[in-house]
VOSENU-533524 format. One record per residue: x, y, z of N, C-alpha, C in turn. Coordinates in pm, whole numbers, plus 32768, in hexadecimal, padded with zeros to 4 digits. Layout:
BEGIN
XYZXYZXYZ ...
//
This chain:
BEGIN
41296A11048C41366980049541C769570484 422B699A041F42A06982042842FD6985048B 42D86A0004BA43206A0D056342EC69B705A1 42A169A905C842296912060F428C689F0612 42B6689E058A42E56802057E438F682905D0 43CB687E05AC445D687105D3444A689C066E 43D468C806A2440468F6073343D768720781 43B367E5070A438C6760078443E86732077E 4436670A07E144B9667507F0445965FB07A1 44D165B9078244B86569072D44AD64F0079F 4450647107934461641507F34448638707B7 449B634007A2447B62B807A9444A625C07DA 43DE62140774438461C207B343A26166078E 43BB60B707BC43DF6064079143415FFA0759 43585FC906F042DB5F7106D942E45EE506E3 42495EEB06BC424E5E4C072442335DD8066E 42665D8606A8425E5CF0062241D45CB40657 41945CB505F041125C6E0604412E5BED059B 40EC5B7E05D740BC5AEC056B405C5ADB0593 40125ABC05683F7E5AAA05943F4F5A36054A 3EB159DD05223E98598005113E1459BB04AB 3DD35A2504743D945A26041B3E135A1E039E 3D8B5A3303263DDF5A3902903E435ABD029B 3E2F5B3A02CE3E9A5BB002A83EE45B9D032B 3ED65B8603963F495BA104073F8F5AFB0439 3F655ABC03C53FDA5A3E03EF405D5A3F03CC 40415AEE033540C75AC902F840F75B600383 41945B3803B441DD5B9103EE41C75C4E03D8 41A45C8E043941BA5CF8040D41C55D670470 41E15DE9046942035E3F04F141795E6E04F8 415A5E8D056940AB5EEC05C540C95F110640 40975F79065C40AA5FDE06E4401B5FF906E9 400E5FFA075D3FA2604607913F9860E1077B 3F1F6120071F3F5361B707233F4B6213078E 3EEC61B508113EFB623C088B3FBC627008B7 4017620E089C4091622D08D440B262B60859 406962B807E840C6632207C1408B63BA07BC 3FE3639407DE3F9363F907ED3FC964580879 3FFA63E808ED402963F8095F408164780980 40F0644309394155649308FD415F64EB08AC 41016508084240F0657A081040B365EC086E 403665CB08B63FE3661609284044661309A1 40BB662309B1412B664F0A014179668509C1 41AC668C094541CD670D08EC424166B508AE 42496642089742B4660B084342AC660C07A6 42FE65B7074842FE6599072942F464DB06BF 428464A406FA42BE63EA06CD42FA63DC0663 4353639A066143866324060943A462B905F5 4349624905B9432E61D305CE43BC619E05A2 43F461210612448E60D206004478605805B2 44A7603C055444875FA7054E44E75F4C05A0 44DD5ECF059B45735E8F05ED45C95E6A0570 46105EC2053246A65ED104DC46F05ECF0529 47815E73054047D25E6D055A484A5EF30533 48505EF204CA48685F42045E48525FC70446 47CE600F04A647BE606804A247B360C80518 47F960610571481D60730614484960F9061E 48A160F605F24920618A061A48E061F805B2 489C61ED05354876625C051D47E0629D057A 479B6233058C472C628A05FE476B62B1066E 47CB627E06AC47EB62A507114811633C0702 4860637F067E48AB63E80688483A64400654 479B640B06444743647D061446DB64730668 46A4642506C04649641107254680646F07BD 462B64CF080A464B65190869461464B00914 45A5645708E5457A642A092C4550638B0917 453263200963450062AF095444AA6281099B 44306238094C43B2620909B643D961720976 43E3612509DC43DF607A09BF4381605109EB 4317602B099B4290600B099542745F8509FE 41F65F4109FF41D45EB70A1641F55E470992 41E05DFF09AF418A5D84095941AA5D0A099C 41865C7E0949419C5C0B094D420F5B92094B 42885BD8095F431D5B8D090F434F5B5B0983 43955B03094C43FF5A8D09A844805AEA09DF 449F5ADD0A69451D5B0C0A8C45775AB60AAF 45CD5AC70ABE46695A810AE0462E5A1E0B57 467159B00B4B4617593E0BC8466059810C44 46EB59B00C55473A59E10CC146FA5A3B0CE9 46A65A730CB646565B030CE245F05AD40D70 45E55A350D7345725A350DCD45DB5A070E3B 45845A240EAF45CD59BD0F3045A8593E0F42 45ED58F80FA64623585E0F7B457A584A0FBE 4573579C0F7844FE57840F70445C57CC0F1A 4472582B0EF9442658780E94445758650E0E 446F583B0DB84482580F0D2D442E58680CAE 447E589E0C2543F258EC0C03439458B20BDD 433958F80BD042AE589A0B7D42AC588E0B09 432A58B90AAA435458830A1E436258070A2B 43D157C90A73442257750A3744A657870A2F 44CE57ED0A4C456C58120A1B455E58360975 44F75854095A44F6588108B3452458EB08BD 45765935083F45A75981085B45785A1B0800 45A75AA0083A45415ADA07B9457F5B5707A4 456D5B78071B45935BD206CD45A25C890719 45035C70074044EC5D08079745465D25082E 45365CA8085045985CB108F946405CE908AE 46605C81087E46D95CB2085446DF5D470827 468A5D8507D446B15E0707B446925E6F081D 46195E5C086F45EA5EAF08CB468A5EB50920 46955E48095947235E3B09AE476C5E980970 47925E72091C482C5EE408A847E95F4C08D0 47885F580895474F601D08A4473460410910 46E96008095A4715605409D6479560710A23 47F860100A13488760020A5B48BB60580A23 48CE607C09B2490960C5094848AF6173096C 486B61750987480161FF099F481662370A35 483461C40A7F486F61E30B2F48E662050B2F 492361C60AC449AB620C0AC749CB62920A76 495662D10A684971635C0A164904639E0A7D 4900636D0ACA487163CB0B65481963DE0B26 47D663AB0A93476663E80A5346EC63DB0AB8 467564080AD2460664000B1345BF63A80AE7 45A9631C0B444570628F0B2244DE62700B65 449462A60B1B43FC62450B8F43D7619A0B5A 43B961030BE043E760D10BA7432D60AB0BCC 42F160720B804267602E0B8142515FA40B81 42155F680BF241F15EF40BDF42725E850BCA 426C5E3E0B5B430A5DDB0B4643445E470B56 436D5EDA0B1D43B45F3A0B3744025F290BAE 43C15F410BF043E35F2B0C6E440F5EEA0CB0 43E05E810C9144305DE80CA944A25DCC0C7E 44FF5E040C16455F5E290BA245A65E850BF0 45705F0D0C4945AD5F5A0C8C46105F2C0CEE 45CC5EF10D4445ED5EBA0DC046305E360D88 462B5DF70D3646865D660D3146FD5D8A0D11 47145E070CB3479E5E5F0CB647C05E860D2F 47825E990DAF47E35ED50DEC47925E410E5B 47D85DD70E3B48095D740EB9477C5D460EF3 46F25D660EDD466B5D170EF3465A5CA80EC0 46165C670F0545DA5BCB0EEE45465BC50EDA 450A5BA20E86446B5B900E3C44225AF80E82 43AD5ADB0EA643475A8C0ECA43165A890E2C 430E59F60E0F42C559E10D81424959EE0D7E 41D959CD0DCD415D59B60DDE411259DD0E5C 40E35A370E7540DC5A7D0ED4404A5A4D0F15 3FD85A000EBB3F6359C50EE63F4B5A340F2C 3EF459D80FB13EA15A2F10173F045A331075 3F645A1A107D3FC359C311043F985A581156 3F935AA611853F735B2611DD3EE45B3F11D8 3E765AE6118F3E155B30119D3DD55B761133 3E165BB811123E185C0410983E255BF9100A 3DE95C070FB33E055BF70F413E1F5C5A0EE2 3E8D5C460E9E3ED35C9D0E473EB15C900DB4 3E5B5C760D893E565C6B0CEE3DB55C640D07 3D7B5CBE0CDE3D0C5D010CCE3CC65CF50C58 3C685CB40C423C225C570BAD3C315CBD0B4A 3C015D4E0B5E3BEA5D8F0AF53BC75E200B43 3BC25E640AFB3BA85F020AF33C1B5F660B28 3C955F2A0AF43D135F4B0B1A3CEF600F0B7B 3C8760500B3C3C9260F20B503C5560D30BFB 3C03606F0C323BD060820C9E3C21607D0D2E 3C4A60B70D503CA0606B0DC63C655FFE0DFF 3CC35FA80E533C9F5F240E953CC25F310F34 3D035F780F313D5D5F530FC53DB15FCC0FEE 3DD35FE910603E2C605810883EB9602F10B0 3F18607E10913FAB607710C33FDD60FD1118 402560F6117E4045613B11D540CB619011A7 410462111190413E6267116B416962A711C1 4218625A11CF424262A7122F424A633C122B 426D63871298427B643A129C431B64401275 438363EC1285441164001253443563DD11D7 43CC63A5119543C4637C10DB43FC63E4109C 442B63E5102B43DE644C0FBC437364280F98 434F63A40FA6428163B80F8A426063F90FE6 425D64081033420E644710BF422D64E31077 42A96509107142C665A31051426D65EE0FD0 4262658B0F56421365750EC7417F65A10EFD 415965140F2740DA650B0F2D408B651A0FBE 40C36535101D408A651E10B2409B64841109 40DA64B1115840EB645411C3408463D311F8 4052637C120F3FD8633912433FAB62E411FE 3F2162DE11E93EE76262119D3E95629F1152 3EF2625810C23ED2624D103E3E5561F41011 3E1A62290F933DBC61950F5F3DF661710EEC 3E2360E30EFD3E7F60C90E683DFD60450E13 3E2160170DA43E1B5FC40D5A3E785F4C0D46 3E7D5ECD0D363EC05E890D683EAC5DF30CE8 3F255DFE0C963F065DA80C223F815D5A0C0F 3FB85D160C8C40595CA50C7F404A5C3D0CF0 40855BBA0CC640AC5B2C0D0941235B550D53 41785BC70D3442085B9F0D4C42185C180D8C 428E5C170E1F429C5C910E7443145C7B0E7F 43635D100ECC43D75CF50EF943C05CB90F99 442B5C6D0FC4440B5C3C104B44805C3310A1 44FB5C4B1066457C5C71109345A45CF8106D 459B5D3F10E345D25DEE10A846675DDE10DA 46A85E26108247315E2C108F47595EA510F2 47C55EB4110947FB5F50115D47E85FAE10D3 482C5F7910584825600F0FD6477860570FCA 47385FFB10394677602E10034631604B1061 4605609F105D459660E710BB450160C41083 44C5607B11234446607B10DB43FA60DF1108 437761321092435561A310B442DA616810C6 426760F3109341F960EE10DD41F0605710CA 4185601E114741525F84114640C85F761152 40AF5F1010FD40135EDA110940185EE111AB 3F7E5EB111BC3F415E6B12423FB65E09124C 3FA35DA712123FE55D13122E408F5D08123D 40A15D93123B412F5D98122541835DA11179 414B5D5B1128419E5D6810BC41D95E1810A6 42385E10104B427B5E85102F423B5EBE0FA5 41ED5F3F0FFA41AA5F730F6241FC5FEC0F06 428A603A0F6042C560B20F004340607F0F53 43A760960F09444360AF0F41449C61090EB0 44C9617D0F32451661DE0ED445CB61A20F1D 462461E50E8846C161C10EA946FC62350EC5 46FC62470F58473A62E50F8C47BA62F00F50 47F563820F354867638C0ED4485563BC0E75 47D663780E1D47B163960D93475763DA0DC1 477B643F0D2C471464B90CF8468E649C0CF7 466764450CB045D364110CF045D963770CBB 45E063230D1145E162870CC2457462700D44 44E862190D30446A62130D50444661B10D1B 4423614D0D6843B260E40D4E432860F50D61 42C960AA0D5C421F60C60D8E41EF60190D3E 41C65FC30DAE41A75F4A0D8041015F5E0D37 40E25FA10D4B40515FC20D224062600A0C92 3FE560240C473FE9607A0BC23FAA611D0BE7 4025615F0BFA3FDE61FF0BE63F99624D0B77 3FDC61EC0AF73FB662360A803F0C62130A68 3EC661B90AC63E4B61AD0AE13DD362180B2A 3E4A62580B613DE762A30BF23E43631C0BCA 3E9463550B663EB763E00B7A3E6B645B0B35 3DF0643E0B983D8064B70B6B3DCC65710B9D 3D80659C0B933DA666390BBB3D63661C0C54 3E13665A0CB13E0C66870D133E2F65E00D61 3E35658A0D173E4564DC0D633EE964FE0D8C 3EE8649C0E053F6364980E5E3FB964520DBD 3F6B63ED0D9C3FC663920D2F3FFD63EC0CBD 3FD464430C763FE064BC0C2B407164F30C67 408C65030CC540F2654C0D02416464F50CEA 417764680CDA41DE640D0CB5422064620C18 41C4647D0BEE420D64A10B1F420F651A0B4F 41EE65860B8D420365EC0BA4428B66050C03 42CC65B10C4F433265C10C8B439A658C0C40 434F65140BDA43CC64D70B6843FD65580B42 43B865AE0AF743A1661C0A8743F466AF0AD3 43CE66B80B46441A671B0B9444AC66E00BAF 44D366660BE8453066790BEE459F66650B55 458066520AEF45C4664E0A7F45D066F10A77 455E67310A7F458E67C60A7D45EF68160ACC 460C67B00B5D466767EC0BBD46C967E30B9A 
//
């Protein structure tokens, strides 16, 4: 078990701020979902949960081998959206965007291996020059936020063959799960998109150059059973930190 532990890269997971409206989760506090770290262990890592410390920026950075930037619920930069799309905060502003930003910018600039999930992702791509849709409704048809049973898939996305998803997990059509209002809708030249819903939205974009920096608008840490295309996302995190 000792060897066990030193032969996993170590990987950072960033957590999410919950407030909530019963008696225990109104007062502020950090929660992750545990499939992201089960995820990552069953690809041979190591997790280590981030809090958002300012303060403790540069020391994870110099002990973390890898980074998964999770989903959740938080306000981003209003500039992040394109004109006429406004966020659905308010322009409120928030604690987690700000640090995710630092840590990831700060983690691209050391090539560490980045998978980015959900807002992840959205965080990925607004670093490198993308523009976000606040509310994504049905406008295509489709609906992206799926009432409940996050593990079931909803919908398929198309995977290109020149991806590294395609290379990971297989080329074609995927069955994803689908739990966000908010997409990218301006891809920049720094981003490759690797797969799209039906309706067009952008469901993965990787940043060629980097060692592995990876988005996936969907939740893999839902569907990464043994032998799942989605499984192969933490398994290529995990390989390439070993490369």
């Amino acid at each position: 078990m000792h060897r066990d532990c030193h032969s996993r890269p170590l990987i950072g997971i960033v957590l999410d701020w919950v407030q909530g409206a019963d008696d225990y989760s109104r007062y502020p506090h950090y929660a992750l979902n545990d499939r992201y770290f089960s995820a990552v262990t069953d690809a041979g890592g190591l997790p280590l949960a981030i809090p958002h410390l300012p303060a403790l920026l540069e020391s994870v950075l110099a002990r973390v081998q890898g980074l998964v930037l999770p989903g959740g619920d938080y306000p981003f930069p209003a500039d992040w959206y394109e004109p006429g799309h406004a966020t659905p905060y308010g322009g409120v502003r928030s604690a987690r965007a700000d640090f995710d930003i630092a840590l990831l910018h700060a983690a691209l600039e050391r090539n560490l291996p980045v998978l980015g999930i959900c807002a992840g992702m959205q965080v990925l791509g607004a670093l490198h020059g993308c523009r976000l849709h606040g509310d994504l409704g049905k406008d295509g048809g489709l609906s992206h936020r799926q009432p409940a049973f996050p593990e079931a898939p909803v919908h398929t996305v198309a995977v290109t063959e020149d991806s590294l998803l395609g290379q990971l997990g297989g080329a074609g059509e995927w069955r994803v799960n689908s739990i966000h209002n908010e997409a990218i809708t301006q891809v920049s030249r720094q981003v490759r998109v690797g797969a799209r819903a039906p309706d067009g939205v952008v469901e993965a974009i990787e940043i060629p150059g980097k060692r592995f920096a990876v988005g996936v608008q969907w939740h893999p840490e839902w569907l990464a059973g043994p032998d799942s295309p989605h499984a192969a996302l933490f398994h290529g995190l995990v390989a390439a930190i070993k490369a």
